[in-house]
C-alpha positions in Angstrom: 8.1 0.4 16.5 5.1 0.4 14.1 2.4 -2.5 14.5 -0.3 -2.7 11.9 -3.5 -4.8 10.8 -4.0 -5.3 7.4 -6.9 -2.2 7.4 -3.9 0.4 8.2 -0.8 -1.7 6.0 2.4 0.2 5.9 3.2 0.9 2.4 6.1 -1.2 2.7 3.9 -4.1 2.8 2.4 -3.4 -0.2 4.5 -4.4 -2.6 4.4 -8.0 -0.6 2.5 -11.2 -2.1 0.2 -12.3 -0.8 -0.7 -9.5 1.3 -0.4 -9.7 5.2 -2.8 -9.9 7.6 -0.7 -8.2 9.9 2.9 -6.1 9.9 5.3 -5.4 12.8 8.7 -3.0 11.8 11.2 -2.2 14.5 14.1 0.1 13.9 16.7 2.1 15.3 20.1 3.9 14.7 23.5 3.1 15.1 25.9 6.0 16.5 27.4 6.3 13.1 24.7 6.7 11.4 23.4 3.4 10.1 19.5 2.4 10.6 18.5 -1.1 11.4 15.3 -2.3 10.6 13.8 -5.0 11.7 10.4 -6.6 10.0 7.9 -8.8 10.4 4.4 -10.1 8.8 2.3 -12.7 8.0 -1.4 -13.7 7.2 -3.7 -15.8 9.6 -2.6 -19.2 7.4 1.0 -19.2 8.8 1.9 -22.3 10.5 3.1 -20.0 13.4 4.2 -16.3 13.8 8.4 -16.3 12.7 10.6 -16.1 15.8 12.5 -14.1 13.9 11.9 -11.0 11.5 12.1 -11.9 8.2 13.4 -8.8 6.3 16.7 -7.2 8.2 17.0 -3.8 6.6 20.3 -1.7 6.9 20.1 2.1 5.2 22.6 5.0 5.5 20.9 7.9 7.4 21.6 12.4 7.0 24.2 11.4 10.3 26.2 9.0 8.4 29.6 10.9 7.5 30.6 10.6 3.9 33.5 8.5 4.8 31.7 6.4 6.1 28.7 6.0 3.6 32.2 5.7 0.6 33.6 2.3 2.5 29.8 1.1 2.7 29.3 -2.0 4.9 31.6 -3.2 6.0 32.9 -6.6 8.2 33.2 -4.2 11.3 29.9 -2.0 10.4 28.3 -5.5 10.6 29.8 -6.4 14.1 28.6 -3.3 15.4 25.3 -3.6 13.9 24.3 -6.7 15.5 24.0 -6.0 18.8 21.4 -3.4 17.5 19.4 -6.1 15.4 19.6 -8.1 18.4 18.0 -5.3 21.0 15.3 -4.4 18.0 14.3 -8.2 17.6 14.7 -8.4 22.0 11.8 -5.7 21.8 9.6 -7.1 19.8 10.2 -11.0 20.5 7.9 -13.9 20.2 5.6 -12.6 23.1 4.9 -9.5 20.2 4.5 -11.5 17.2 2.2 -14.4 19.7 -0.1 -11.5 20.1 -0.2 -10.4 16.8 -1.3 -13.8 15.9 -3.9 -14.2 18.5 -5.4 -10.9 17.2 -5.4 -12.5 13.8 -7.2 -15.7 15.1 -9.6 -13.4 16.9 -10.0 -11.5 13.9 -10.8 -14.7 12.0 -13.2 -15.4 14.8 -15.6 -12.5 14.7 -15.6 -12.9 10.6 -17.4 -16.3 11.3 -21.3 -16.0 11.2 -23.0 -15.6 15.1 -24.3 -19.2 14.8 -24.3 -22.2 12.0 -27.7 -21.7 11.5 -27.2 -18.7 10.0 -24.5 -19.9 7.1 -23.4 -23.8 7.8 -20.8 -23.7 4.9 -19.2 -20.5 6.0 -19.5 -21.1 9.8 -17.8 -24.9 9.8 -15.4 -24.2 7.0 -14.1 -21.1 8.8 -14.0 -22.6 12.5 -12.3 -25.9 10.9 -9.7 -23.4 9.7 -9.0 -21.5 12.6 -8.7 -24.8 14.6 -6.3 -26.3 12.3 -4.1 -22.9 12.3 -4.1 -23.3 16.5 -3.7 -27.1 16.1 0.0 -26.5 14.2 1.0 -24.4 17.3 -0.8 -24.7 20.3 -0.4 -27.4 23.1 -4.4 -26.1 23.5 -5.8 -25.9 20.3 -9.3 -26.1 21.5 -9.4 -23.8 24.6 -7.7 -21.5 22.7 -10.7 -22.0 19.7 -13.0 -21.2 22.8 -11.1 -18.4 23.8 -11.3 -16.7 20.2 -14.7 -17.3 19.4 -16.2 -15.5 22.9 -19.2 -15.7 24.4 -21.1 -18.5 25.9 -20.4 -21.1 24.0 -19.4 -24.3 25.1 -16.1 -26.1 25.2 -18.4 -29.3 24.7 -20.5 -27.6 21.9 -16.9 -26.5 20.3 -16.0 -29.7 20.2 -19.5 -30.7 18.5 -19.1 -28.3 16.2 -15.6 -29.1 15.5 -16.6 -32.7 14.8 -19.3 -31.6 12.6 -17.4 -29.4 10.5 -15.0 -32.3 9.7 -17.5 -34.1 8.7 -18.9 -31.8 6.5 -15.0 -31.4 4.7 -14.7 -34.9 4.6 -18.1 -34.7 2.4 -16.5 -32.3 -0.1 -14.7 -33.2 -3.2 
């Protein structure tokens, strides 16, 4: 299994539009010869990690017989290639793809300036985002904000802050 930020991207990602934040790829090979590959990415704006991978690669390997790369694959090459999909996504699983999302928020987090003092448009813009991202999919969207933004601040000043950077994008055009 390969996991990678955006600062290390696979190459297969870079053909991909927009680019990812992050990439997960999970893969493994069948007795006869087949590879599965499993994949997975997304950028910190996704309503929520995908349960499931969203690119299910199958590719002959040098152990594939040449009988068996002539018929292709087949109905029964499928039935036997699921369980295998099934293990790879098992692996990985939300608990993977919840963590490479956390990373991202946190990532999104430490991008915003150390206080609003030091730039109010960046700062409330950027924390509004990454509350509305952990609003779509967390039952505790602001403990979580807390969480990613460190330090000593506040749940109470969060919340201030929150309310003030809704005001301010109310303000814009």
């Amino acid at each position: 299994m390969a996991i990678s930020h955006s600062k290390n991207s696979p190459a297969w990602t870079q053909g991909l539009k927009p680019q990812p934040d992050w990439a997960i790829e999970n893969s493994d090979v069948s007795e006869e010869g087949w590879e599965v590959c499993v994949r997975w990415w997304g950028s910190a704006s996704d309503d929520a990690p995908a349960q499931g991978p969203k690119e299910v690669i199958i590719r002959p390997t040098s152990e594939l017989t040449p009988e068996a790369l002539k018929r292709g694959i087949t109905a029964g090459v499928m039935r036997n290639l699921v369980p295998i999909a099934g293990a790879l996504i098992g692996q990985v699983g939300e608990t993977e793809s919840e963590a490479k999302f956390r990373a991202t928020i946190k990532t999104l987090a430490s991008e915003l300036p150390r206080t609003p003092r030091e730039a109010p448009d960046v700062y409330y813009a950027g924390l509004l985002r990454i509350f509305e991202i952990l609003d779509a999919v967390s039952t505790e969207p602001i403990n979580e904000l807390v969480r990613a933004i460190g330090g000593d601040i506040s749940k109470d000043t969060v919340k201030t802050r929150l309310r003030t950077a809704r005001q301010r994008a109310a303000r814009q055009p």
